[in-house]
Residue, then its C-alpha position, 0 to 999 in steps of 0.5 A: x770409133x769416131x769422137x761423139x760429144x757424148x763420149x768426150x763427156x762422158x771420158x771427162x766425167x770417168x776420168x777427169x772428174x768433170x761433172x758434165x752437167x756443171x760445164x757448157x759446152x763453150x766453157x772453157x777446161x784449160x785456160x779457167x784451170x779445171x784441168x792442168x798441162x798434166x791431164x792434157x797429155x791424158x786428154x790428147x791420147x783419149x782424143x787420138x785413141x778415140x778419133x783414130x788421128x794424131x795430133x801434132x805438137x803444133x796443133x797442142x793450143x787452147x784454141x784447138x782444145x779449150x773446150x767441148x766444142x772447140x775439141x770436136x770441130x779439131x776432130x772433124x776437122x782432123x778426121x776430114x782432112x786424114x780421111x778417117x773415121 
């Protein structure tokens, strides 16, 4: 199943407690402290079990994961570069 921005909302809203409504699409989720290293590793596994891609060690950073926006250019980019979904 690819990654839309409306299931990652959606999977932050059900799951995190963000109010999609309260949270720009730019707006930052990490580095302003809406959500804390422990969700991370609950977001790193909805993004690789969703867009079917593994995410590396490396690729872990604020400026792949930061925000809405930034989380679906590292899928696209992901997705292209493994040939998935």
């Amino acid at each position: 199943m690819a990654m839309t921005r409306e299931s990652l909302l959606g999977y932050l809203e059900d799951r995190q407690g963000i109010d999609p409504a309260e949270l720009a699409d730019d707006g930052t989720i990490f580095s302003s402290g809406l959500l804390d290293s422990f969700a991370l590793v609950d977001v790193i596994v909805f993004i690789e079990e969703t867009a079917e891609v593994k995410i590396a060690a490396d690729e872990v950073s604020l400026e792949n994961l930061d925000s809405v926006d930034r989380i679906l250019a590292f899928v696209a980019r992901k997705t292209t570069a493994e040939g998935g979904p």
